[in-house]
N, C-alpha and C positions, 0 to 999 in steps of 0.2 A: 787065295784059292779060286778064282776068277775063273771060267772054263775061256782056253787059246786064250787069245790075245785081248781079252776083252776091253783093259784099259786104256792102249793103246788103238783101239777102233775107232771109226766115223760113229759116230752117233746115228747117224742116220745116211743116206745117199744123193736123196732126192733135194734139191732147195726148194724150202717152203715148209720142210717138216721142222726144221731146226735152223737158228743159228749160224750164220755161215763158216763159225769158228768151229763149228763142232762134226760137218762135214768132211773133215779132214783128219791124220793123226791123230790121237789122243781125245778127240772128240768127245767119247762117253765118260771119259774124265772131265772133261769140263762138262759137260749135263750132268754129273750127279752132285759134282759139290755145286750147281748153281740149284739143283732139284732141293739137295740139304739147304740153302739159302732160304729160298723162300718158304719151303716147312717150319724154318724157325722163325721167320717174320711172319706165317698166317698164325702159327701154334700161338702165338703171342698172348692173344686174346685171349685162349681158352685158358680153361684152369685145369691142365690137365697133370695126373701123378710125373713124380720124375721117373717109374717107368715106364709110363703112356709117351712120355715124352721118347725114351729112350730107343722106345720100340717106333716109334714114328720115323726117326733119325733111321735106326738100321734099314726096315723098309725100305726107305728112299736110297738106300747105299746100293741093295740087293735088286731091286725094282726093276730092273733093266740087263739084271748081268746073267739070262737066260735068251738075249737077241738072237748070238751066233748057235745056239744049242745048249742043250745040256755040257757035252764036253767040248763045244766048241768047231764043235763037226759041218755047220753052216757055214759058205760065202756070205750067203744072203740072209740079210735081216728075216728073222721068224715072226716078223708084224703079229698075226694074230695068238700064235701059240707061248709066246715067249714066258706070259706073264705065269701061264697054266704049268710051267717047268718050275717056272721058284722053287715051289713044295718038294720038290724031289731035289731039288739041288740043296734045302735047306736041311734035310733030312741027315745026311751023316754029323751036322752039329747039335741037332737036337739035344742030345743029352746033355751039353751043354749048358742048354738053355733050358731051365723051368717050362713046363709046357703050356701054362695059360700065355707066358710071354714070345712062346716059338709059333705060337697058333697065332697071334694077334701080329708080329713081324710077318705072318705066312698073308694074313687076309688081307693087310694093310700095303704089302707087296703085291700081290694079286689081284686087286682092285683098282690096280692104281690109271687102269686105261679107259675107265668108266664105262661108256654106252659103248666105245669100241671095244672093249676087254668079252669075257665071258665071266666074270665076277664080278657083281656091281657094287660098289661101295654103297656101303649103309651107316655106317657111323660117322662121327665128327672127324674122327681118326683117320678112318678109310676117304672122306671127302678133302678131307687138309693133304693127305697123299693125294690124289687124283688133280687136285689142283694145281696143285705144287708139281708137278710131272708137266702137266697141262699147261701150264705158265712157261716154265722152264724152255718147251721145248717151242718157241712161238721167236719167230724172228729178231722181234723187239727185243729181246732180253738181251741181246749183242750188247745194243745199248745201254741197258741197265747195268751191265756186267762192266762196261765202260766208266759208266758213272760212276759207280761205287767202289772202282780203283781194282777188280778182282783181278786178278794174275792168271 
């Protein structure tokens, strides 16, 4: 339920912000499984419930899928607003979801762009997102993505 065409986007436009693989097609698909990557190799460490874990994982799925708009109604990347739509996009699943866990996927998605966001992470949770986003989207990881065989 992605709003347009979100999976198949550039990640980003600009080289420098990302990946040269993710400036093109499909881009924001390859930024979120390499974003779930490395949350599961920082989350490592922590001791964290399976569903802190789980809610970490969704996060980093949803993290980004507010770039083009809410319904998708942007050409252009919503850089600063994007992360502040989650919550409304997460909104018709809610009921779905238990709400200590729909509010903790909300802040942990919402955080996740740190000093540049408007919602700063404060927890272990919200910084393992922010990181994990913040690695992901940094040139090098081309390479990493190469090394460890990703598709």
């Amino acid at each position: 339920n992605a709003p347009g065409l979100f999976w198949c986007q550039p990640s980003a436009y600009h080289k420098g912000h990302h990946p040269d693989d993710e400036l093109g097609p499909w881009g924001n698909l390859r930024h979120v499984k390499r974003v779930i990557l490395i949350a599961q190799m920082l989350s490592v460490a922590h001791e964290f419930s399976a569903l802190e874990t789980d809610c970490l994982y969704s996060a980093m799925i949803i993290n980004d899928i507010c770039k083009h708009g809410l319904n998708g109604e942007f050409q252009k990347i919503q850089t600063k607003t994007h992360a502040d739509l989650i919550i409304k996009f997460i909104e018709p699943y809610i009921s779905y979801i238990d709400e200590p866990s729909s509010k903790l996927i909300g802040r942990i998605a919402q955080s996740h762009m740190g000093r540049w966001g408007t919602v700063q992470p404060e927890s272990d949770l919200e910084l393992i997102g922010h990181y994990s986003d913040l690695l992901a989207s940094r040139p090098q990881v081309g390479l990493l993505a190469k090394l460890i065989g990703e598709n």
